[in-house]
Structure formats: C-alpha cells, structure tokens
N, C-alpha and C positions, 0 to 999 in steps of 0.2 A: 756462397754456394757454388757459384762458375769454380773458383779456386777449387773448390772438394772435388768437383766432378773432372774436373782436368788432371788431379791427381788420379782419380780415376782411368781415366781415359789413357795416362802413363802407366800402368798397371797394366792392363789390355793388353795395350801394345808391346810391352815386354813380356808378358808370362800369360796371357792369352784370360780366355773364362774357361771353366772346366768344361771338361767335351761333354757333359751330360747332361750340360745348358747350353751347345750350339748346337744352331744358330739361335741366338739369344732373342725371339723376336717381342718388340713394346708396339705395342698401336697405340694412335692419341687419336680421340673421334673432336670431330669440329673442324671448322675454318678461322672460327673468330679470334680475337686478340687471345683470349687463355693456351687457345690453341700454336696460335704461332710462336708466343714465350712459353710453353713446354716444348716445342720443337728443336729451339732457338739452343734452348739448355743442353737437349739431348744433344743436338747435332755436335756437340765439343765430343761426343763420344766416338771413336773411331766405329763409321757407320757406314752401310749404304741401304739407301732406301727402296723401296720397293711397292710396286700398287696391291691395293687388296687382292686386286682379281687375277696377278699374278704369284701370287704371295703359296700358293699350293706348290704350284709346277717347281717354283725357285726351291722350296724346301729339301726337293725332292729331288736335286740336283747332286750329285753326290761329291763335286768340289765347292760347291756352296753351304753341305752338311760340315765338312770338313775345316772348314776357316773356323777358328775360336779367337780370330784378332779381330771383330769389330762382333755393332751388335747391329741388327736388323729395326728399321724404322718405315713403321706402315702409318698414315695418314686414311684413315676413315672418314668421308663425307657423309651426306645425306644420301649419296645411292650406292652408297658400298652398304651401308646398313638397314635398308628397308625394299623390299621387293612391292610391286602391284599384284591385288590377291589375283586380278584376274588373267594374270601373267602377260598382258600389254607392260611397250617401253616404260623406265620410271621417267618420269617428269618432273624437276624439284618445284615450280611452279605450282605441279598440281598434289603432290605431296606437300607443302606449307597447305595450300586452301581447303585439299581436302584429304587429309590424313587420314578419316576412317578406310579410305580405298589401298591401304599399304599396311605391310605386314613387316615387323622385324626378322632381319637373317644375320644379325650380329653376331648369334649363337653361334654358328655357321663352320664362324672361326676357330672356336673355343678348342680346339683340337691343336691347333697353331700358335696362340699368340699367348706369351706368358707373364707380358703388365700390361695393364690398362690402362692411358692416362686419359680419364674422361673430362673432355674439357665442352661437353654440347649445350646449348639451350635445349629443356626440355621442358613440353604443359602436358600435359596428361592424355590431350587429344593424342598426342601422336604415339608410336610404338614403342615399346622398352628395348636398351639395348641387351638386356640381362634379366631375365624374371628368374625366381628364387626356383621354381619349377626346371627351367630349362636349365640350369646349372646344374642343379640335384642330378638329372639324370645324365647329361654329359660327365659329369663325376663318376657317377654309380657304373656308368659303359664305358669307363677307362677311355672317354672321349674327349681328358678336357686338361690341357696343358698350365692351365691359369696358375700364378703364381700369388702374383699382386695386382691390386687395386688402387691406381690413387682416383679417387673422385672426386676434381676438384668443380667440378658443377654442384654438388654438395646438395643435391635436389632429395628432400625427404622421403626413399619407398620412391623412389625417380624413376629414370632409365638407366639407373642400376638398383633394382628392386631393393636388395638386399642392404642399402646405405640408410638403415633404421635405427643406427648411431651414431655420434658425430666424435669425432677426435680433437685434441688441442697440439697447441704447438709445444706445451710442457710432455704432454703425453702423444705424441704423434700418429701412434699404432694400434692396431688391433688385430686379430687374429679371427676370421670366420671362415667356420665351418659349413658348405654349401650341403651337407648331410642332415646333420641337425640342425641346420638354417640358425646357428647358436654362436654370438661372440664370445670370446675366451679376451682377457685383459692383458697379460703378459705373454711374453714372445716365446718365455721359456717354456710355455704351457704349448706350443707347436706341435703337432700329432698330423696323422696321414689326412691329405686332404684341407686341410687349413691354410687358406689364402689371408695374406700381409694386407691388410688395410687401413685406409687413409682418411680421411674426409675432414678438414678442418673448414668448418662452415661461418667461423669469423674472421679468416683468411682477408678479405677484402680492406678490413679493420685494421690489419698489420700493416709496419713500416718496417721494410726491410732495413737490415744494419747498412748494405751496401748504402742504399737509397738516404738513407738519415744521416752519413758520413757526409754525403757528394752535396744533400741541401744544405747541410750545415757547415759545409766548407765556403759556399756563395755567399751564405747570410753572416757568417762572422765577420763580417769585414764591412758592416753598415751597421752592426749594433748600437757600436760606441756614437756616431751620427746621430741615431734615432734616438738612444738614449738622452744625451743631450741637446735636441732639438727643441727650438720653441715653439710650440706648437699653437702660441697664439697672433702668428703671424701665417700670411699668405701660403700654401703648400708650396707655388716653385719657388721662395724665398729659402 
C-alpha cells in the first residue's frame, strides 16, 4: 500500500491534482493508534497540514487555493468536533464524563473537507460526527464539499450515521447518496451528489501482505528446528 501511495505522491508532484480539487483537503478525526497509521500513510503524500480552527482562513488564501502540488491534512480531536451547548470552554475531561452537555460541529466543516478518514471511538452517549439530516441539507444548500468516506471505526448508524452498510476487501466500495440517504453498489452507477465509501468492519481480522511477508521472513528460518525437534525432552534442551 506505502509503495501505491508513493507512486502517488510522484504523480502530485509532477503534474499536480486538477485545479477543481485544490486544495485537496482529508481530515482523519481521532488521536489513537488507527488514527496515527492513517496519518502515517497520508503523510507519504506531498502535504502540509493544517489545525481545524485554521483550516477556513488558510483555504481562503489565494496562494494556498493555488498550489495543486500537495494535498491538505487536518487532524480532528475531540474539541475540534464537539462544542458545550451552553457555550462555556470545551473540557475533554468533561466531555468523556458527561457528553450529554456537548454538541457536534463536525458538520461545520462539510463545506471544506473533501475525505474523511474516521478513525474515533464512538458509544452513542456522545455526539455524531455526521447525522444523515445534517448532510442532506449541507448537500441540498450546495454547502458540502464531501467526496469520500473511509469509516474505518466501522461503528453501525455510529458517528457517521449514514455507515448502515459494511464493505469487504473483495468489494471495497460503495457509492451513497446523502439525498436519498440510498447506497448504489458499483462506482459506475456515480451520479450528482454521491459520495465514495468505505467501511470494511472485519478489517481488524486482516493480515496485511506487507505484514505476512516480514512475519514469515523471521519465522522460516526456525521451522526446520521445530520441525524436527524432540519434543520429549526439556524446552532449553
């Protein structure tokens, strides 16, 4: 996968993205490990990143509209996407304990950022980053840049409402429409409004090829040992 994206990333940098995708911007929501191996990947991409809460002002730069050699990389926490309803500071302390007192502004963005890599814990106490409502109408007011979705938190109808199908690694994709809140199965079925989505929810269960090369390069080399080992003698024997 590194290999495919670095070819990518050589691509970029010689003949740019088309101007009617820069600035290219991805947001990945989270801190934890999912999140820093999507980061990890993107960052092979000629990039520069950028905070949520500067992420307007920067767009609207107009030699920053202008660059189509790198893509833009936002990182979403826990207070770039949830506000206090009673508009006091956010506190992540007291959004964990008491999530009913916070509101999602994920939406917020949808204007801006054109994939999503969602990589958050999500329970239900807490706020969606996407309800199938807020999308609808950021679509319908030409208020919503969204292209793709990968969801890889894979949380059922989650904090991305709309993740009420799962994909595989044979078939990877889907195609939903935030109108008719309706998936289409092939890509070539694409029409106005229909976002690239992802969500392979037995993910966890995969063994990468890279990863299954690199174990089984360690482990050939003890087989023949263990193979012919006597196993009714002492182990440090």
């Amino acid at each position: 996968m590194c290999n495919a994206v670095g070819q990518i990333a050589k691509n970029i940098e010689r003949a740019g993205l088309p101007k009617q995708l820069s600035p290219l911007v991805i947001g990945v929501t989270g801190t934890g490990r999912c999140a820093s191996g999507s980061l990890e990947v993107l960052e092979i991409l000629p990039h520069v990143k950028v905070a949520p809460s500067d992420l307007r002002a920067f767009l609207a730069d107009p030699v920053n509209k202008a660059n189509n050699k790198r893509v833009v990389l936002v990182q979403f926490t826990s207070k770039d996407v949830a506000v206090k309803i009673d508009g006091t500071p956010f506190e992540k302390a007291e959004y964990y304990s008491n999530p009913e007192r916070f509101q999602g502004c994920f939406e917020d963005y949808l204007d801006l950022v054109h994939f999503v890599v969602n990589d958050i814990y999500w329970e239900e106490k807490y706020p969606r980053l996407i309800s199938n409502e807020g999308l609808k109408k950021a679509v319908e007011a030409g208020k919503c840049a969204l292209m793709g979705v990968t969801d890889i938190s894979a949380d059922e109808c989650g904090s991305m409402q709309f993740t009420s199908r799962f994909t595989s690694i044979e078939e990877p994709f889907l195609l939903y429409n935030p109108v008719t809140m309706s998936f289409k199965e092939k890509i070539a079925q694409m029409a106005e409004h229909d976002i690239l989505f992802t969500s392979v929810d037995h993910l966890p269960a995969e063994m990468p090829v890279e990863a299954s090369r690199h174990f089984g390069s360690k482990l050939l080399p003890f087989v023949e040992a263990v193979v012919k080992s006597d196993f009714t003698k002492p182990f440090d024997e």
